[in-house]
C-alpha positions in Angstrom: -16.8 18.4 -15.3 -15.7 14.7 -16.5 -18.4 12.4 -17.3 -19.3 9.4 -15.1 -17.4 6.4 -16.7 -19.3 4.0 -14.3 -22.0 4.8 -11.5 -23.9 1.8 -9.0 -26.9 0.5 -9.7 -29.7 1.5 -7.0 -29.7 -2.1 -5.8 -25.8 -1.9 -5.4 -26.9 1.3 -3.4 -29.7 0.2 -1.4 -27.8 -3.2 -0.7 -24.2 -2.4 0.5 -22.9 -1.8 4.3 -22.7 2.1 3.8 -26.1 2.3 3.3 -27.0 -0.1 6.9 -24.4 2.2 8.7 -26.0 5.6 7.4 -29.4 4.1 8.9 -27.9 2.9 11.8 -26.3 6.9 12.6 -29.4 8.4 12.1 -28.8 9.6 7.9 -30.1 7.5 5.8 -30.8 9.6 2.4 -27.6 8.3 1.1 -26.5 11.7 1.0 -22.8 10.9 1.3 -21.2 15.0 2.1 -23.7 14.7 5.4 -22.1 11.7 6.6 -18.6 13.0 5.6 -18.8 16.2 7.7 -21.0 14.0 10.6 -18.0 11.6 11.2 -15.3 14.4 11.4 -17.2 16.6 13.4 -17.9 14.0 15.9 -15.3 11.7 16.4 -16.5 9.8 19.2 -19.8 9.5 18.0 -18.1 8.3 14.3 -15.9 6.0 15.4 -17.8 4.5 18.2 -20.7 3.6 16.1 -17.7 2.0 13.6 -16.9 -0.1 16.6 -20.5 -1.7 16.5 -21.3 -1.5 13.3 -18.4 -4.3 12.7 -19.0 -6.0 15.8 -15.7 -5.9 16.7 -15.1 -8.2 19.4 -13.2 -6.9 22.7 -13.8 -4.6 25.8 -14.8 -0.9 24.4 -14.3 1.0 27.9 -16.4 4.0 28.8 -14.7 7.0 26.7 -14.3 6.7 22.9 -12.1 10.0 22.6 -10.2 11.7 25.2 -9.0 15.4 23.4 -6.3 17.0 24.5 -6.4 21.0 23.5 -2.8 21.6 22.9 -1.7 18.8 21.0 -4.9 18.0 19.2 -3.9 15.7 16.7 -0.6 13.8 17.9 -1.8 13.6 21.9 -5.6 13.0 21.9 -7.1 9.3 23.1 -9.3 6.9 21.3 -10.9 4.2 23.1 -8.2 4.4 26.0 -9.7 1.8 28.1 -10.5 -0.5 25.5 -8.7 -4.3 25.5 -8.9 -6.0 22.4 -7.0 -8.4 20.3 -6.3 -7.7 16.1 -5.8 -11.3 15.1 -9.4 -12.6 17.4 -11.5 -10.4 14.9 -10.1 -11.6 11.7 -10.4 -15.3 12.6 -14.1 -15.0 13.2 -15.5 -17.7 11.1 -15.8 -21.0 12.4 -16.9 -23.9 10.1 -15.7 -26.0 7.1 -16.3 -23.5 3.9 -13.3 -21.6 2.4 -11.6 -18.8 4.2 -8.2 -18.4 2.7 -6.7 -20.1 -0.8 -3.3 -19.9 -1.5 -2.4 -19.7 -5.3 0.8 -19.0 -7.3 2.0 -18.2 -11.1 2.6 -21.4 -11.7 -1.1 -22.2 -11.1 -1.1 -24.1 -8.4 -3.9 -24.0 -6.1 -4.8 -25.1 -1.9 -7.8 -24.3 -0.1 -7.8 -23.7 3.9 -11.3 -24.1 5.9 -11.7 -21.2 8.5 -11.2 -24.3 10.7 -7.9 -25.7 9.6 -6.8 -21.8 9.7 -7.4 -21.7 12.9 -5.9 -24.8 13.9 -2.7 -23.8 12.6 -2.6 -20.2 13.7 -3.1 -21.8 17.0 -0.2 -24.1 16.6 2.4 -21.7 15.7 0.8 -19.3 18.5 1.9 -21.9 21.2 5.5 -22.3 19.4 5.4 -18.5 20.0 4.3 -18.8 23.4 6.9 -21.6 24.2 9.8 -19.6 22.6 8.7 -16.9 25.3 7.3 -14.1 23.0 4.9 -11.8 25.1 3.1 -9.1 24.3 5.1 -5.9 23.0 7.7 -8.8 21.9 8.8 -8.0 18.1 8.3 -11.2 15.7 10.3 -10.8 12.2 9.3 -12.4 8.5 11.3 -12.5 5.4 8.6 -14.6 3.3 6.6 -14.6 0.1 2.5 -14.3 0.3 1.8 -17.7 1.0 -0.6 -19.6 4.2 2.0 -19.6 6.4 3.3 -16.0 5.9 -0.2 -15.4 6.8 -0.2 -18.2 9.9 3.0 -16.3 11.5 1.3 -12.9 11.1 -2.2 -13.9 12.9 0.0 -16.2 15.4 2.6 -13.2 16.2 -1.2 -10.9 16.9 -2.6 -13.7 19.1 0.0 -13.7 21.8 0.2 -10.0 22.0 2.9 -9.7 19.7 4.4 -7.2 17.3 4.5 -8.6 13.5 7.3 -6.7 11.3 8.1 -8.1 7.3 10.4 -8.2 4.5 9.9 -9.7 1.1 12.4 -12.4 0.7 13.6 -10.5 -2.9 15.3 -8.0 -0.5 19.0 -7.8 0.2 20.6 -8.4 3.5 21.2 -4.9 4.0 18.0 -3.9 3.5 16.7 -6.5 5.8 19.0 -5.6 8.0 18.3 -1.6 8.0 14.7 -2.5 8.5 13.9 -5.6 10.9 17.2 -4.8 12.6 16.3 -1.6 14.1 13.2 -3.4 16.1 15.6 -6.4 18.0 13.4 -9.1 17.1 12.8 -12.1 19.4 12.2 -14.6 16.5 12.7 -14.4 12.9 10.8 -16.7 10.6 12.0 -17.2 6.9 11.3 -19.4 3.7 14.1 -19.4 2.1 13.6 -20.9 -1.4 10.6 -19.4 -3.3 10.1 -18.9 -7.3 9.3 -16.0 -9.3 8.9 -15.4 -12.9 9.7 -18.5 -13.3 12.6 -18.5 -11.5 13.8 -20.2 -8.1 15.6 -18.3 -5.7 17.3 -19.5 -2.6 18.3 -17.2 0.7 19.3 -19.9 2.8 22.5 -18.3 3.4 21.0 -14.8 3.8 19.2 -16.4 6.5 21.6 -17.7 8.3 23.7 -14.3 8.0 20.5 -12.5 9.5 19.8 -14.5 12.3 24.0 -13.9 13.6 23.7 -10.1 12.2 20.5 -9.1 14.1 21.6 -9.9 17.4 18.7 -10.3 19.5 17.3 -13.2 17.2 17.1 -16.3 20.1 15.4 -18.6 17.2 15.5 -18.5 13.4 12.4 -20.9 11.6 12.8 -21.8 8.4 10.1 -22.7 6.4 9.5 -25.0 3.4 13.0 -26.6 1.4 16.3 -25.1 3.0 20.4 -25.9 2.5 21.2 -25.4 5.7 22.7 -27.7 7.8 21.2 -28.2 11.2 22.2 -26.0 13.4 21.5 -24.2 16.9 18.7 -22.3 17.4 17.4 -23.3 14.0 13.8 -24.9 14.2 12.2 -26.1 10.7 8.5 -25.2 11.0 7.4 -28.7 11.0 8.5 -28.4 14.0 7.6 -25.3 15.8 4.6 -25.4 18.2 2.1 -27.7 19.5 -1.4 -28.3 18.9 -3.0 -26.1 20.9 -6.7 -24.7 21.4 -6.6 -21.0 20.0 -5.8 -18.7 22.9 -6.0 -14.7 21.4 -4.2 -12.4 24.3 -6.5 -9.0 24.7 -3.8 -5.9 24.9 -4.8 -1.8 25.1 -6.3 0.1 21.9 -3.3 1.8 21.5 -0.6 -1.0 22.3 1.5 -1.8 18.8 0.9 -4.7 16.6 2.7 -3.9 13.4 6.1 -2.2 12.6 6.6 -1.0 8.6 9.0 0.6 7.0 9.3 3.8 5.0 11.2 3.5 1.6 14.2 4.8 3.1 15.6 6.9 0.3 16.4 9.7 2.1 18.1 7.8 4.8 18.0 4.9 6.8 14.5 3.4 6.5 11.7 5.3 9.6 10.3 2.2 11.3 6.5 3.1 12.2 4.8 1.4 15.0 1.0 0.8 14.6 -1.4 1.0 17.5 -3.6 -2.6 17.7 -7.5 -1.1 17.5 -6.7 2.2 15.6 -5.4 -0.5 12.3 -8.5 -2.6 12.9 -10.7 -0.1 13.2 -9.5 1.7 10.1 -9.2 -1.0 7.9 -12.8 -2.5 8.9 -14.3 0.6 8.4 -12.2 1.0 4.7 -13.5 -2.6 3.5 -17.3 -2.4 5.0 -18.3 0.7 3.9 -16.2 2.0 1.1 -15.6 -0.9 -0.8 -18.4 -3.2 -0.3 -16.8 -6.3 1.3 -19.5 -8.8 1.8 -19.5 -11.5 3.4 -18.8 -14.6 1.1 -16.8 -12.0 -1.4 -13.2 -13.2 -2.4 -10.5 -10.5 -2.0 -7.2 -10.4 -3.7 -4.0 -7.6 -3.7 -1.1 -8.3 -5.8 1.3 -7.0 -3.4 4.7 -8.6 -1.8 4.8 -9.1 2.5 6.1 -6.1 2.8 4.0 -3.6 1.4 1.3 -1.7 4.2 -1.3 -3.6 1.2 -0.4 -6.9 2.5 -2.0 -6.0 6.1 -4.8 -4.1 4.5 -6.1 -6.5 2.8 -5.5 -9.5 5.0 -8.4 -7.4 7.4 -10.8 -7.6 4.8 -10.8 -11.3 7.1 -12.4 -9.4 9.9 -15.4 -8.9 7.1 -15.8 -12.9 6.7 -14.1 -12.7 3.2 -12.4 -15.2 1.5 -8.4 -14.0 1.8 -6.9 -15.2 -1.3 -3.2 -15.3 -1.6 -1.4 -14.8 -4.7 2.8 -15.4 -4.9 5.0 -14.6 -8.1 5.1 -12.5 -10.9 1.6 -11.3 -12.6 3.0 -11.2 -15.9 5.4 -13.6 -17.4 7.8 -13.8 -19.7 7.4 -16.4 -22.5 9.4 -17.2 -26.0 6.5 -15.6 -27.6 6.4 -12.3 -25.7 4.3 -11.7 -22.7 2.0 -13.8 -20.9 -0.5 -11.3 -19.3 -2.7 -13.8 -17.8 -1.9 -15.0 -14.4 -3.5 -12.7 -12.2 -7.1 -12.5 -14.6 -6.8 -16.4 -14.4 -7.2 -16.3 -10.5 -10.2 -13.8 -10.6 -12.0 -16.2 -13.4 -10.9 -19.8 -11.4 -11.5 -18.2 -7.8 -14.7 -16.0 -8.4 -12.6 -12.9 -7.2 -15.1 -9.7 -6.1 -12.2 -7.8 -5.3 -8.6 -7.3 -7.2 -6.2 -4.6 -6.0 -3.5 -3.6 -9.0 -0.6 -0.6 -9.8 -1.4 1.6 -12.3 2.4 0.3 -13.1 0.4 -3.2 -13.8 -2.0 -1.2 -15.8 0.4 0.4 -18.3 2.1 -2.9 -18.7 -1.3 -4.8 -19.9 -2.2 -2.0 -21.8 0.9 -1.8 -23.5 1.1 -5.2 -24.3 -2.5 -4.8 -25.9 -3.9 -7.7 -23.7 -7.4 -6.9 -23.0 -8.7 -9.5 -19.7 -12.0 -9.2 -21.3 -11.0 -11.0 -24.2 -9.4 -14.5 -22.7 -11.5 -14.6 -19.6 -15.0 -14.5 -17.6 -14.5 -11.2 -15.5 -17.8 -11.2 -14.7 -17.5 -12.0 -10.8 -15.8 -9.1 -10.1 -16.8 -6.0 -9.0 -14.2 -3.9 -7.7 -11.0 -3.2 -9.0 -8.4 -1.0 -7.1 -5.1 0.5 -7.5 -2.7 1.9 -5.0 1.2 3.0 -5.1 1.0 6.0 -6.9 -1.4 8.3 -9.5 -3.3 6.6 -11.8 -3.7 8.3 -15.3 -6.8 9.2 -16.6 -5.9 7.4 -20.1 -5.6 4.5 -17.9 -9.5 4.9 -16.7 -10.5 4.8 -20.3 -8.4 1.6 -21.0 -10.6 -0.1 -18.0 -13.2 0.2 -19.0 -12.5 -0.7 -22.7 -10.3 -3.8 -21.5 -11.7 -5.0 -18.5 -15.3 -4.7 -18.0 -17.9 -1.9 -18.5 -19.4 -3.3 -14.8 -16.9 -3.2 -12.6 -16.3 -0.4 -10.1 -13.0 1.3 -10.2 -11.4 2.9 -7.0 -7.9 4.9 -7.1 -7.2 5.0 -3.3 -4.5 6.9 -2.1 -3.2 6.8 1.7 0.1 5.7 3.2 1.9 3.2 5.5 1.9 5.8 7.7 -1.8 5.6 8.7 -2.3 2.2 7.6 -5.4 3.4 5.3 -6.6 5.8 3.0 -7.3 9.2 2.8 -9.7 9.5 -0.2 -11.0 6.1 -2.2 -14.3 4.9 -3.3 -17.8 4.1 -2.2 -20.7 2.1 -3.4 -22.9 5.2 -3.9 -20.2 7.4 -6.0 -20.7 7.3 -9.6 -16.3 7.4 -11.2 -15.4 10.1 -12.7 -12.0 9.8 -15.3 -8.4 11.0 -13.7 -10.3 11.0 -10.1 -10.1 9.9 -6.7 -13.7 9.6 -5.5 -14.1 11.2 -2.2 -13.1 11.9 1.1 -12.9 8.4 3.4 -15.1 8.9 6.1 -13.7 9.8 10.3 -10.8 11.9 7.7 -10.5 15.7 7.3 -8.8 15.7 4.0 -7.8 18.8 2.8 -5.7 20.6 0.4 -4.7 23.8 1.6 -2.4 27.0 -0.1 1.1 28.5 0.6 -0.8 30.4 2.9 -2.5 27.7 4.5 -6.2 28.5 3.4 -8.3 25.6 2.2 -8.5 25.7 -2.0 -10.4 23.9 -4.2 -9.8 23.4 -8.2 -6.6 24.3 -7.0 -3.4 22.4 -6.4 -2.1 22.6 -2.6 -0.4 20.1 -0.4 -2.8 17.3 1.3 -3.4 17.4 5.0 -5.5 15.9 7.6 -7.2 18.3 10.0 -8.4 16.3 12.4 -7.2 13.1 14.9 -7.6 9.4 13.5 -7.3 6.2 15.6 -5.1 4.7 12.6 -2.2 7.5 13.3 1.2 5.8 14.1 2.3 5.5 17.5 5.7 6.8 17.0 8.8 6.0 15.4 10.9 2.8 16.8 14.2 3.8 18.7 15.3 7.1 20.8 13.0 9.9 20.4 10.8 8.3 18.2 7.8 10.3 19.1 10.1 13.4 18.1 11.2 12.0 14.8 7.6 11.5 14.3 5.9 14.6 15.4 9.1 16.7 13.0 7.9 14.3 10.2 4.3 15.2 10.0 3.6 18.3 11.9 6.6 20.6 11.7 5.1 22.5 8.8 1.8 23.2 10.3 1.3 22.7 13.9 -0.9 20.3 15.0 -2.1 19.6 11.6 -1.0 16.3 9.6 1.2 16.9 6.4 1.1 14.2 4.5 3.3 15.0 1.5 1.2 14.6 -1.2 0.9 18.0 -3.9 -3.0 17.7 -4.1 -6.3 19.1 -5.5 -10.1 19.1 -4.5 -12.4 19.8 -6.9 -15.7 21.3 -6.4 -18.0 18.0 -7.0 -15.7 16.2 -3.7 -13.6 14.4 -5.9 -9.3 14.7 -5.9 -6.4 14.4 -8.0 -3.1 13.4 -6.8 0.1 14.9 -8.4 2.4 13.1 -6.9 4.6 14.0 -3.4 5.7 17.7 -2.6 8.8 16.8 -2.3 9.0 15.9 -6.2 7.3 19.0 -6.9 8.7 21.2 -9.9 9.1 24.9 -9.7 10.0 26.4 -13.3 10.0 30.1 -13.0 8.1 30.3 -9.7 5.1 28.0 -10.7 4.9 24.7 -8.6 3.7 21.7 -11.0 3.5 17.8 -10.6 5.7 15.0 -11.3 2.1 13.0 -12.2 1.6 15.9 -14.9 4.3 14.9 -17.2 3.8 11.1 -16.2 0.7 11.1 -17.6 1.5 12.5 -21.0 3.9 10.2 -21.1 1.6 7.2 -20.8 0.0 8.1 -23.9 3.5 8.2 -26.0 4.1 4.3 -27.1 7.6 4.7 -27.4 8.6 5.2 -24.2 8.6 2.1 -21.8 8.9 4.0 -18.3 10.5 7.4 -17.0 11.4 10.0 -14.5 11.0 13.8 -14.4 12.9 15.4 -11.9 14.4 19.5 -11.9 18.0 20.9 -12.1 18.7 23.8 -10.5 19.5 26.9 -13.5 20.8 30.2 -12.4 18.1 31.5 -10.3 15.7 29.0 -11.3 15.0 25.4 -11.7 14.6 23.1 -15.0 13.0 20.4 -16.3 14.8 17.1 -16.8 12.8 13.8 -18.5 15.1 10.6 -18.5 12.8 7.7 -21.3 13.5 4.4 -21.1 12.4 3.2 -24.8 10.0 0.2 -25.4 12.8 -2.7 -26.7 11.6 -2.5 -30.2 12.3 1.4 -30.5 15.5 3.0 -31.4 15.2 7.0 -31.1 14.8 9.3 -34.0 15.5 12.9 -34.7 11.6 13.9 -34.6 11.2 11.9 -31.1 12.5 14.8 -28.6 10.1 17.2 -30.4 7.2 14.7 -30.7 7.4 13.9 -26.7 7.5 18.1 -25.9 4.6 18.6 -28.0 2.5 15.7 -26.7 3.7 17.1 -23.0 2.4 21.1 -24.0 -1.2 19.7 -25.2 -1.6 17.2 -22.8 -0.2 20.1 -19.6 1.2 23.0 -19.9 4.0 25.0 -22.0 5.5 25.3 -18.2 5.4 21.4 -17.9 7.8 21.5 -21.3 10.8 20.2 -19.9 14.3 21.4 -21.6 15.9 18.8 -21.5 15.6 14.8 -22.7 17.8 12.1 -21.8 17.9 8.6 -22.9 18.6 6.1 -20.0 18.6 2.2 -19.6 16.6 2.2 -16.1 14.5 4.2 -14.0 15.4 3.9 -10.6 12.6 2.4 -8.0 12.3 1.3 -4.7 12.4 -2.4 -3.3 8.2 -1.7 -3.1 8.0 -0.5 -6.3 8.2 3.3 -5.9 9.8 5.5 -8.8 12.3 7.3 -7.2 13.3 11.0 -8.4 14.9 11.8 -6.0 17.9 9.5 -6.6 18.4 10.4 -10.1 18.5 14.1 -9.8 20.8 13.5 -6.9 23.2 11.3 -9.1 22.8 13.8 -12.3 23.8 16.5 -10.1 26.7 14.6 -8.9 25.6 14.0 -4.8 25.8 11.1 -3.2 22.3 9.0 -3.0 21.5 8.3 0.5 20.6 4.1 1.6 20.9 2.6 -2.2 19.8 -0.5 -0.4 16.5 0.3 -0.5 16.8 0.7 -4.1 15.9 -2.9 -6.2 17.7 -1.5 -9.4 21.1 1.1 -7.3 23.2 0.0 -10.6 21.5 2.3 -13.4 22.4 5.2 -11.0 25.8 5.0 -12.5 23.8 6.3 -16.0 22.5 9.2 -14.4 25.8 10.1 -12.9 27.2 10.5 -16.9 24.4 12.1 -18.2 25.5 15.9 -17.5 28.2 14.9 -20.8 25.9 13.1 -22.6 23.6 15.5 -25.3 20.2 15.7 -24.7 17.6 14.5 -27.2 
């Protein structure tokens, strides 16, 4: 069993939410597997007492779950008479003290009162009202994480609308294959925004978007612009009123948010997100499993786009201080690498909260910067990572680098549900390579080939049990189809999420990375996340990807390295790497072939994608390469069947 790298004090136990809310239930030994089976054994029970535990403010109606015996999970009711509205429980506090601060790379800095965000929310609400959005109505971003990203998302939730977003680094085409499918009413964009020290400006794209997507009626741009004025352009100086702040109640289950898969198989899947199952999940994520207090300032490095954006803007509706960060954490500077920015916010802003990629991670560590060393961590107490497996080298570095105090949680879940599946909790003590437990109201399991519950075993992770936070459908013609075949075909009635898994007998997980990615040399099923993690711990090699080959009547393994800029391979590399990957795995996870590539193909939200460079090795086509930020390296992988192997 790993040792504990970090466990809560008992006054971090005694003090925190989870322990109020296991009173308040009735279980109050802080025995955290009780609790766990209670809320998924009881789902009305659960996630009614969720409902008053964070005072969320609306109409709860008389039934908390309706079931329905035949389609259990994708057809059963919460709350069905409920009327509540997302954006009138975030902007709860009133007053004059801090409530969201908007920072940048660059270091520059503004504070907004829970006042003066209100005001403004309520300002561009009444443009919204004026420019005859309703409720259902689709509003569309393409805007960095700044205040008035943040205005037009709890504007577009006051009126009753639906808020849908791109990063402004995206192409047309990918804007286009995303907020086109939903036939926006209005589409809001900044067009000139910096990163990595760079300025960038779309105003062109935006014109091009608001003629492409054709039910656009109004295009607002925000900040600087080239345009020209023109028709049905509004600058946002100019949109909306002052106005009292009006919040429009809709039904439990009406939408509030569209997002987007990655769309590498195929056009991208637009989910739609039901208004109290998102609240509801996401309060209960940030009360009770990672301690946001009231006062505590909350930060996620993540771009508009990205299901983190909306997660962490609800830690709001837990009278946080939201704090904004736009541009690039690390920079790039004529004497290497400036690691700073983001450990300069948490010192100057008295962060409690900082959400990372173990991408981020790898990149400090590599560059040998240790936060510790340059500035006063000591405010913080949670650090979090999300986007993919986070290797248990990268625990140690943590706490070597970072702080020996501060709680770490991997979590892992999905924009699908708009929340986690397993995370951390302020009783847990960490445990290295490990996802801390089970999220409470969720019947995570990993079951076998033959569908039997395992654990110490690897199996694919699935979700037994009905959860408010489950999408709505698909957007477009037979969405709910395209929907139930993307979850459920493989088990019926029984949520597949994709993930190849384990649970292990102390409640902990360990995520390998997706089934889909999942190798089969000579029968045996192993995980991308395997040979990823080996691979971490090998200083020559910047990034990679691991994907198989098809052999006669079997399958291979293939590892593409992308080499740190200072290294140049050697003839002892190749065997170095293999050895390094049979200690650190398996002699199965060996993989017979090494490749030397420029790139490593990812998504435009960061996501390494195997699946386009086996396709392009192999010689098939690579379905939607506009949702790829990097398509061009592709052309490598497509001439690395000649090339020799290391």
């Amino acid at each position: 069993m790993n040792q504990s790298l970090w466990s809560p004090t008992q006054s971090m136990k005694d003090d925190c939410a989870l322990t109020r809310f296991a009173h308040q239930v009735g279980l109050p030994n802080q025995d955290y597997d009780a609790l766990h089976r209670w809320s998924i054994s009881d789902l009305s029970g659960f996630w009614s007492q969720v409902w008053d535990f964070a005072g969320v403010i609306g109409e709860k109606g008389n039934d908390t779950f309706i079931p329905n015996a035949e389609h259990w999970m994708t057809e059963s009711q919460f709350f069905p008479s409920a009327r509540l509205n997302l954006a009138e429980n975030l902007l709860k506090q009133t007053g004059s003290a801090p409530c969201v601060i908007e920072t940048n790379e660059s270091g520059d800095r503004q504070v907004y009162s829970a006042d003066e965000v209100r005001a403004e929310v309520a300002r561009v609400a009444q443009g919204l009202r004026q420019a005859g959005v309703e409720p259902g109505d689709r509003v569309a971003v393409v805007m960095p994480n700044k205040f008035s990203c943040l205005v037009t998302h709890l504007a577009t939730l006051a009126v009753g609308g639906v808020w849908t977003s791109c990063s402004p680094d995206f192409g047309v085409e990918a804007i286009i294959d995303r907020i086109g499918q939903v036939t926006p009413k209005l589409l809001f964009v900044e067009p000139i925004f910096q990163y990595a020290g760079k300025q960038h400006d779309i105003s062109q794209s935006a014109l091009l978007l608001a003629q492409r997507i054709e039910s656009v009626e109004q295009l607002v741009i925000v900040g600087p612009h080239s345009l020209e004025p023109l028709d049905k352009v509004t600058h946002w100086s100019d949109f909306g009123d002052e106005a009292d702040l009006e919040f429009t109640r809709v039904g439990f289950d009406d939408p509030a948010y569209i997002l987007y898969t990655s769309g590498t198989t195929g056009v991208p899947k637009a989910i739609v997100h039901r208004t109290g199952g998102v609240l509801l999940q996401q309060l209960k994520e940030h009360l009770l499993h990672n301690d946001v207090r009231k006062g505590d300032r909350v930060l996620w490095y993540t771009n508009t786009a990205w299901m983190m954006y909306h997660w962490i803007v609800a830690a709001l509706g837990c009278d946080a201080v939201l704090v904004l960060y736009d541009g690039a954490p690390i920079l790039k500077q004529h004497a290497g690498l400036d690691c700073s920015p983001l450990w300069r916010v948490v010192e100057q802003e008295q962060l409690t909260h900082l959400g990372i990629s173990p991408k981020y991670l790898g990149t400090l560590a590599e560059a040998e910067f240790e936060p510790q060393q340059h500035h006063d961590l000591s405010s913080l107490r949670w650090l979090l990572s999300a986007g993919s497996p986070v290797a248990p080298n990268q625990y140690d570095w943590i706490y070597s680098a970072i702080s020996k105090q501060v709680g770490f949680s991997s979590i892992s879940g999905g924009t699908e549900l708009m929340g986690c599946f397993l995370l951390g909790t302020p009783w847990h003590s960490l445990r290295k390579g490990t996802l801390t437990a089970k999220a409470l109201g969720m019947a995570v399991n990993v079951l076998d080939d033959r569908g039997a519950p395992v654990i110490g075993r690897q199996g694919n992770l699935v979700c037994t049990e009905p959860f408010p936070s489950m999408p709505l459908s698909f957007w477009g013609e037979e969405g709910f189809a395209r929907y139930k075949k993307t979850y459920f075909s493989d088990r019926d009635e029984i949520w597949v999420h994709g993930d190849h898994a384990q649970m292990n007998s102390d409640g902990t997980a360990v995520i390998y990375g997706r089934s889909d990615n999942t190798l089969n040399p000579g029968g045996v099923r192993i995980g991308t996340a395997d040979i990823y993690n080996a691979c971490d711990g090998i200083k020559e090699i910047e990034d990679c990807v691991v994907f198989g080959r098809p052999i006669a009547g079997d399958e291979e393994i293939v590892l593409c390295i992308q080499l740190r800029e200072d290294v140049t391979a050697h003839d002892g590399l190749a065997q170095r790497i293999r050895k390094s990957i049979r200690m650190a795995c398996s002699p199965r996870h060996v993989p017979a072939a090494i490749y030397l590539v420029d790139d490593v193909p990812y998504t435009l939200n960061g996501k390494r994608v195997e699946g386009a460079a086996q396709s392009s090795l192999l010689g098939k086509p690579v379905n939607n390469v506009a949702s790829l930020q990097n398509p061009q390296c592709l052309e490598q992988y497509r001439n690395l069947a000649q090339e020799r192997a290391l």
